[in-house]
C-alpha positions as CSV (number, residue, x, y, z in Angstrom):
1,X,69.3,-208.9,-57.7
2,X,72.5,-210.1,-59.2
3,X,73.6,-213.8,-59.3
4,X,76.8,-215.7,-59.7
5,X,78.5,-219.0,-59.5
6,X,81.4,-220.6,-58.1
7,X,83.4,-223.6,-58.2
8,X,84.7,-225.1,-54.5
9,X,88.1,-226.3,-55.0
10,X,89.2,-229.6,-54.5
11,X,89.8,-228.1,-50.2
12,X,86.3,-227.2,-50.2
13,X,84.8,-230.1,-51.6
14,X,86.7,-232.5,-49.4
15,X,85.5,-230.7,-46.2
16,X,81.7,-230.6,-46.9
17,X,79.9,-232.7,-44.4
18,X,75.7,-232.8,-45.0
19,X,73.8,-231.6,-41.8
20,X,71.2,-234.2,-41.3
21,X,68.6,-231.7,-40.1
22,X,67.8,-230.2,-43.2
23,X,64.5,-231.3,-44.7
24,X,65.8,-233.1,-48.5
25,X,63.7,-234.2,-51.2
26,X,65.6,-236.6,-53.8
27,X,62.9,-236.3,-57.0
28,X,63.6,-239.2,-59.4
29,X,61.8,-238.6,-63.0
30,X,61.2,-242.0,-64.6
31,X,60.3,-243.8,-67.9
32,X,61.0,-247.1,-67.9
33,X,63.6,-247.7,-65.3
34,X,62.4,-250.9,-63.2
35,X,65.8,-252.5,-63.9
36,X,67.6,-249.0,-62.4
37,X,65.2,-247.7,-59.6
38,X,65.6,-250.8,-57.1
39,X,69.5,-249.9,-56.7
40,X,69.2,-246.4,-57.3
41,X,66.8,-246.5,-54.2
42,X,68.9,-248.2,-52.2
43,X,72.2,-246.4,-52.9
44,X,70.0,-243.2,-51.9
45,X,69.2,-244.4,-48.8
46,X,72.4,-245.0,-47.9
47,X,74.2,-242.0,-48.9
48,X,71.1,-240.1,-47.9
49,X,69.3,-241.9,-45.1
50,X,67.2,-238.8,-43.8
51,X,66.0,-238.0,-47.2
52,X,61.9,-238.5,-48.5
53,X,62.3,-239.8,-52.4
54,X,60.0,-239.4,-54.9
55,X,59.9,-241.1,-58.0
56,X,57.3,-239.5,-60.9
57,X,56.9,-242.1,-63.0
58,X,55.0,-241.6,-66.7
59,X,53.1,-244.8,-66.3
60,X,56.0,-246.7,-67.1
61,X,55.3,-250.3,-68.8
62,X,57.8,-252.0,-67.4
63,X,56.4,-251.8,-64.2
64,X,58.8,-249.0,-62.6
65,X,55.6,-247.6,-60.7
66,X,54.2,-250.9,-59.7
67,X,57.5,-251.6,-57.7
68,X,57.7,-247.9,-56.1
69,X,53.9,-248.5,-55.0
70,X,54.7,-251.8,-53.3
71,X,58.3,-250.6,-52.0
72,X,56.1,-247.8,-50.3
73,X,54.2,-250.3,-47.9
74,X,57.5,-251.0,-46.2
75,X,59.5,-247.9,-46.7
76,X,57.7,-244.9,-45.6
77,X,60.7,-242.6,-46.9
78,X,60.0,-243.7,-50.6
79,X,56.8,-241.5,-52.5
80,X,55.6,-242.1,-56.1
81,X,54.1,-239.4,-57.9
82,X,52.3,-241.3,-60.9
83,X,51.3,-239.8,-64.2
84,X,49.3,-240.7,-67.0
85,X,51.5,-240.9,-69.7
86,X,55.1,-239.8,-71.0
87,X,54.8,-235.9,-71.9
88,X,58.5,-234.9,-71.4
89,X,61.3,-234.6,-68.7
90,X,60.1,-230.9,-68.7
91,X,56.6,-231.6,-67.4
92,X,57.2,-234.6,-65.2
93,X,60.0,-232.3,-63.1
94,X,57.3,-229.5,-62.4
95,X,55.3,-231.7,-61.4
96,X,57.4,-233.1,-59.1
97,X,58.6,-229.5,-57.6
98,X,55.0,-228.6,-56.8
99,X,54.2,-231.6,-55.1
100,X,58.0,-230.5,-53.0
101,X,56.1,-227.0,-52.8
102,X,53.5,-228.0,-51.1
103,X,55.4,-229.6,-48.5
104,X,57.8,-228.8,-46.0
105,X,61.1,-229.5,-47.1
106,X,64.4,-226.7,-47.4
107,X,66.5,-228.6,-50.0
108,X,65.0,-230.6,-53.3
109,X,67.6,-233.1,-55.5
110,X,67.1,-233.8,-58.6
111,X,69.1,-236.8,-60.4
112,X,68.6,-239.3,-63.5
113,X,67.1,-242.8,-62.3
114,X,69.5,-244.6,-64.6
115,X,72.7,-244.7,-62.3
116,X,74.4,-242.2,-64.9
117,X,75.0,-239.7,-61.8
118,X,77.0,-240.9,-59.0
119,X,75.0,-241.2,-55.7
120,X,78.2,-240.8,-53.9
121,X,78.2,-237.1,-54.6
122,X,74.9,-236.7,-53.6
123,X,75.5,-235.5,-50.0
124,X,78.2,-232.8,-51.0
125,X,76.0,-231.8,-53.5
126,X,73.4,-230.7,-50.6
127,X,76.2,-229.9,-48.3
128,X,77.8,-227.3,-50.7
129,X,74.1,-225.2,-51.0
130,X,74.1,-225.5,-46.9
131,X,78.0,-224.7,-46.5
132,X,78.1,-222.3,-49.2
133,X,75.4,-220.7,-49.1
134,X,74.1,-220.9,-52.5
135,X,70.7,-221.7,-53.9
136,X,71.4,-224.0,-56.4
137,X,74.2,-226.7,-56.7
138,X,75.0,-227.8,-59.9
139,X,76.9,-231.3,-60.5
140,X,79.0,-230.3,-63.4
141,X,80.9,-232.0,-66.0
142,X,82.8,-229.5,-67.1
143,X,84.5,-228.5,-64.5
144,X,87.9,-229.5,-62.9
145,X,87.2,-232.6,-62.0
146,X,84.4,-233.6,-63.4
147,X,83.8,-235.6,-66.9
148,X,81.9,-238.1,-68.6
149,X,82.9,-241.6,-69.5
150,X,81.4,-244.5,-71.7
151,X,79.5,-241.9,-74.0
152,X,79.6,-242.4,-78.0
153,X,81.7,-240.1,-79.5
154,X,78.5,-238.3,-81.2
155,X,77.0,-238.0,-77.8
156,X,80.1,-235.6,-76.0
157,X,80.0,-233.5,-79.4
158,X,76.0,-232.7,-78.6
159,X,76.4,-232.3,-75.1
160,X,79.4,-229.7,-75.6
161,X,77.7,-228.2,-78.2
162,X,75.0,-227.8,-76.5
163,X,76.6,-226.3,-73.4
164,X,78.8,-223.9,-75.3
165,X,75.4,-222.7,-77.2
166,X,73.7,-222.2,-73.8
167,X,76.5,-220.2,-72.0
168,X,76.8,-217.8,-74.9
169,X,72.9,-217.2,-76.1
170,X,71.8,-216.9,-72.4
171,X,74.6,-215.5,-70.9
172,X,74.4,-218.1,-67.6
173,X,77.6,-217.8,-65.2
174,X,77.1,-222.4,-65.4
175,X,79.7,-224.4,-67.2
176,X,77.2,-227.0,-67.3
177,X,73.6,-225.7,-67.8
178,X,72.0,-229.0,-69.4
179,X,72.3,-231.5,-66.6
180,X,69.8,-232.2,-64.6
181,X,71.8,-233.3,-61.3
182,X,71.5,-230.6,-59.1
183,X,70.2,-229.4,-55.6
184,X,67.9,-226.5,-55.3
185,X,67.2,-224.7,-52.2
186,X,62.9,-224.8,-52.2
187,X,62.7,-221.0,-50.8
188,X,64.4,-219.8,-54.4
189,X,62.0,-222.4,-56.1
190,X,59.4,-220.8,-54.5
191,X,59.9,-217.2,-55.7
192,X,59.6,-218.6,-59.1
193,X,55.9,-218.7,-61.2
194,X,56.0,-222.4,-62.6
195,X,53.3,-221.9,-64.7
196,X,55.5,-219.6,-66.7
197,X,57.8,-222.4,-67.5
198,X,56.6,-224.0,-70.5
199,X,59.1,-226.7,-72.2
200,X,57.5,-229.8,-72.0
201,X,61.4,-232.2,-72.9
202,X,64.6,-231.5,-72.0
203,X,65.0,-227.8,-72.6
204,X,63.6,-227.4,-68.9
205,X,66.8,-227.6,-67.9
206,X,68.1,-224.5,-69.4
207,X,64.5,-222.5,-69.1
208,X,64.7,-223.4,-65.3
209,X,68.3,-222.1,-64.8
210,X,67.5,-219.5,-67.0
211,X,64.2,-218.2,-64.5
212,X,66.0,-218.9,-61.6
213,X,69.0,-216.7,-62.3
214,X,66.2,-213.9,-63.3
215,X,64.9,-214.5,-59.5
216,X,68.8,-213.7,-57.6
217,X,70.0,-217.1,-57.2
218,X,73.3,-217.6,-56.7
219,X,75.0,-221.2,-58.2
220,X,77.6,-223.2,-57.3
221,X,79.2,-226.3,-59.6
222,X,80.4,-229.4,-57.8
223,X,82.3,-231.2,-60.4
224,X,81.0,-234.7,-60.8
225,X,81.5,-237.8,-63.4
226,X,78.3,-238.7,-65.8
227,X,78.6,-242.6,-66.3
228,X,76.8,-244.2,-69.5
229,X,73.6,-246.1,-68.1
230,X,75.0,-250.1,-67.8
231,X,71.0,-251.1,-68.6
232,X,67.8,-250.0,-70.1
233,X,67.9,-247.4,-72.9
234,X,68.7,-243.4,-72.8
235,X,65.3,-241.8,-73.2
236,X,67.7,-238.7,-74.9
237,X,66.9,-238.4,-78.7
238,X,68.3,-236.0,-81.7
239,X,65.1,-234.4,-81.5
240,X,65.4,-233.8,-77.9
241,X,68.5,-232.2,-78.9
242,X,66.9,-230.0,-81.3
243,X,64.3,-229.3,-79.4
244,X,66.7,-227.9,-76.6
245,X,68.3,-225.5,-79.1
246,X,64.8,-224.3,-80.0
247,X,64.2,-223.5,-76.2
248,X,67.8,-221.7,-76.3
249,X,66.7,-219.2,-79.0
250,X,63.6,-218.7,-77.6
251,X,64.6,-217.9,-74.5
252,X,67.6,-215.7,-75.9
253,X,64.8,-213.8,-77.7
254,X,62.7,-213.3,-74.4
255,X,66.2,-211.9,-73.1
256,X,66.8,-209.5,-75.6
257,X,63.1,-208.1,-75.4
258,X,63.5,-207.7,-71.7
């Protein structure tokens, strides 16, 4: 099957409205966050009020899972996935797709836990995969619209870098293939084999997009503005960076083989 993308224009974008029926899963990966998660939550449910939210928290020591666990006893919309340990952004999002797999839900979102994405694109973001009909929305900064402010200088080089590497090793029809805000519909999820997906950090990201454009799906970008986190600390590093590019070639290898 083929696969492409699209950008809505700014006529499109104003006129998507979320249909409430649809099953949503909001999956929240977190490290860390106790200082984030309470308004994050809460913004969610506002924007979002029909959506389950899980948070998969890597045994956090700043008591992030201690405060989902005890939200949950009066908020039966909130879940927590807990894990032993931080192993990477890569591993704690599978994880938190299967546990979406095994239930019955149409649409899955994933966003940072740190504010940086703006919940107040979150319903258009499932609206455009409804509207649309696409299989995966992707909240893009790179598109008309869309942009990042408070980052250090050093931090927009990387992240365009990192893009530009992306879109030309792995030939992906996404201006923005390294974010991780983006809405997934579960039946394309499920024609993918997880187990074959096998960066454990950021690199996920790309190695996801890159299996599900293998499977047919067809993306659409929604142009959105990353913020800098106000509090706690990025969990991104230079080696995450690297690490990334690493997954890039590899993956560009795999490509060529094929």
């Amino acid at each position: 099957m083929s696969s492409n993308t699209t950008q809505p224009d700014s006529s499109e974008s104003a006129g998507t409205e979320l249909h409430d029926t649809a099953r949503l899963l909001v999956v929240l990966c977190t490290y860390n966050e106790a200082q984030n998660v309470p308004l994050m939550v809460a913004q969610l449910h506002q924007v979002l009020p029909a959506a389950d939210l899980l948070v998969v928290d890597d045994n956090s020591p700043d008591g992030t899972g201690q405060w989902v666990k005890q939200e949950m006893t009066r908020d039966e919309r909130l879940h927590l996935l807990p894990r032993p340990g931080k192993q990477g952004l890569g591993v704690a999002l599978r994880a938190g797709i299967e546990w979406c797999l095994e239930r019955d839900y149409e649409f899955l979102l994933n966003m940072d836990a740190d504010l940086s994405h703006p919940t107040s694109a979150a319903a258009a973001m499932v609206a455009t995969c409804q509207q649309f009909d696409c299989d995966v929305a992707i909240g893009s900064r790179y598109i008309a619209g869309g942009g990042m402010h408070g980052l250090p200088w050093h931090r927009r080089i990387v992240s365009r870098l990192l893009n530009g590497y992306a879109r030309q090793m792995l030939k992906l029809p996404i201006s923005d293939c390294s974010g991780s805000y983006r809405c997934y519909r579960v039946s394309i999820l499920r024609r993918l084999e997880l187990n074959r997906l096998s960066c454990l950090g950021y690199g996920f990201l790309e190695e996801l997009l890159v299996h599900l454009h293998r499977a047919g799906a067809r993306f659409k970008e929604v142009p959105i503005l990353f913020e800098e986190r106000s509090s706690g600390k990025s969990k991104l590093s230079v080696g995450d960076a690297i690490g990334a590019l690493r997954v890039i070639f590899r993956l560009r290898a795999k490509r060529s083989d094929a």
